[in-house]
C-alpha positions in Angstrom: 9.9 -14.1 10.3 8.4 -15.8 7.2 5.9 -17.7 5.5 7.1 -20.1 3.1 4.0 -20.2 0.9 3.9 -16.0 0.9 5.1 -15.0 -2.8 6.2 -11.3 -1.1 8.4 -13.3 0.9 9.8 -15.1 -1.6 10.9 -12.2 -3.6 12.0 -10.3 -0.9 14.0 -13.8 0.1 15.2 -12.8 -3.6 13.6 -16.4 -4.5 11.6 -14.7 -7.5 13.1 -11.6 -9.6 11.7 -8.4 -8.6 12.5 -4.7 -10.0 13.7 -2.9 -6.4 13.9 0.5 -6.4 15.0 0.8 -2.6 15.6 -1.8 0.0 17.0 -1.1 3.9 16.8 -3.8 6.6 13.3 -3.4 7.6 11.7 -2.9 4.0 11.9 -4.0 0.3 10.1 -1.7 -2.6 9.6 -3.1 -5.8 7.7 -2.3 -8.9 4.1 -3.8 -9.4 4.0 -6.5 -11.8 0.2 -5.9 -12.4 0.6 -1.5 -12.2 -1.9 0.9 -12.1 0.6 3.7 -13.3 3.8 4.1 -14.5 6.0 3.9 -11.1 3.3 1.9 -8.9 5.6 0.7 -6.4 4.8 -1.8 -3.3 6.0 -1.4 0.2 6.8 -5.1 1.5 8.0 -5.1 5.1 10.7 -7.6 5.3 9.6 -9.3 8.2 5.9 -11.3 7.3 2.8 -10.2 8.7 -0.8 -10.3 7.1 -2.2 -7.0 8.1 -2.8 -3.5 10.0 -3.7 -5.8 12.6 -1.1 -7.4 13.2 1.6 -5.4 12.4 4.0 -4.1 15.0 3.1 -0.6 15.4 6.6 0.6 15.1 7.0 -1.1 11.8 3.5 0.8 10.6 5.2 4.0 11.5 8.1 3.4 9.7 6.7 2.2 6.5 4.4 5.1 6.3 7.6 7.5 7.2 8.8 5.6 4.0 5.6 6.2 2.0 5.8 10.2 2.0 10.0 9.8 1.7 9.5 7.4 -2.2 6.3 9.2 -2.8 7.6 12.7 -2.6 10.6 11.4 -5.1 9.0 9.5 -7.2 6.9 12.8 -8.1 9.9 14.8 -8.4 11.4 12.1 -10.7 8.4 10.7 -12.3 6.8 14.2 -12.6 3.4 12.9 -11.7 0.6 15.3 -10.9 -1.0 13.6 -7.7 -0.7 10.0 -5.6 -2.6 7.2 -4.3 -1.0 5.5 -1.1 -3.5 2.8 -1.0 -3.1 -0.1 1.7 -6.2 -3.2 1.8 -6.5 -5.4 4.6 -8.9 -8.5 4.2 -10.0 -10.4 1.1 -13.3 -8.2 1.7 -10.9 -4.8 1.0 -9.9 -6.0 -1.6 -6.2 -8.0 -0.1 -5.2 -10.7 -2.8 -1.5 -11.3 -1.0 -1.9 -12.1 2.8 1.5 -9.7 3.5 1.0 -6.4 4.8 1.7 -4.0 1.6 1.1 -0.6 0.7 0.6 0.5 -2.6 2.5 3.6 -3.9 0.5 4.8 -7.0 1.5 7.9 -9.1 -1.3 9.6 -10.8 -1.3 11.7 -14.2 -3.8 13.8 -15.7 -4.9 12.6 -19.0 -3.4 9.6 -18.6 -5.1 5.9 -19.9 -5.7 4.7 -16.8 -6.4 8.1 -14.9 -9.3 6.7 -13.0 -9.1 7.5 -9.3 -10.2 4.9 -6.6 -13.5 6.1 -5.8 -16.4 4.5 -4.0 -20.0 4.8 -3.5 -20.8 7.5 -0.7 -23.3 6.3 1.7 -25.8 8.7 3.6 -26.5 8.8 7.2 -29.0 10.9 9.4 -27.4 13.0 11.6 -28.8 10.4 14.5 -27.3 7.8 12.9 -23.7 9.2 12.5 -23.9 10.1 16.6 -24.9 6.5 17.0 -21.6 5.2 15.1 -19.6 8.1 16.8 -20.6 6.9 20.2 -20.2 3.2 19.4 -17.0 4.3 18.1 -15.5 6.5 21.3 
């Protein structure tokens, strides 16, 4: 399956040059264009589909099998000193390309951009967290 207008499935169609550093018949990794680190890498499942919630769940498991397998080399090869596997689903995350993705972002100490991803920490009364739990169960 694919979406003609999708630029992941374009390169992974090998329609626009990418820098692949592994590929198998369900996924294509490829450097990031626009990186966060040396070695940030993207997990493009070859078959299109926007998001975690759509995704078959098979295909989730198996790309987050193959997050820990290029993660764990890429830290052996790239000698990095921690990782960010970072996956965004809606514009309102922070998704810019409508094909599920994950992110594979080595991290250095002292390096330029050593920033982590970091949010602001909301509070909640205890009442309010058992509210959310509840809604949640």
């Amino acid at each position: 399956m694919r979406d003609e207008n999708c630029i992941f499935c374009k390169i992974i169609a090998g329609e626009i040059p990418s820098n692949t550093i592994y590929e198998d018949d369900d996924f294509k990794v490829i450097l990031d264009v626009s990186p966060a680190s040396k070695g940030h890498a993207l997990i493009l499942p070859k078959n299109h589909v926007a998001d975690i919630f759509t995704i078959d769940e098979d295909v989730a498991a198996k790309a987050m099998k193959l997050a820990k397998k290029l993660a764990t080399h890429m830290k052996e090869v790239l000698h990095c000193d921690g990782f960010n596997i970072l996956q965004n689903n809606g514009e309102v995350a922070g998704q810019t390309v409508f094909h599920f993705h994950m992110h594979l972002i080595p991290r250095y100490k002292n390096a330029k951009n050593d920033d982590m991803i970091l949010w602001n920490h909301l509070e909640f009364t205890p009442e309010e967290l058992a509210e959310i739990r509840d809604e949640l169960k």
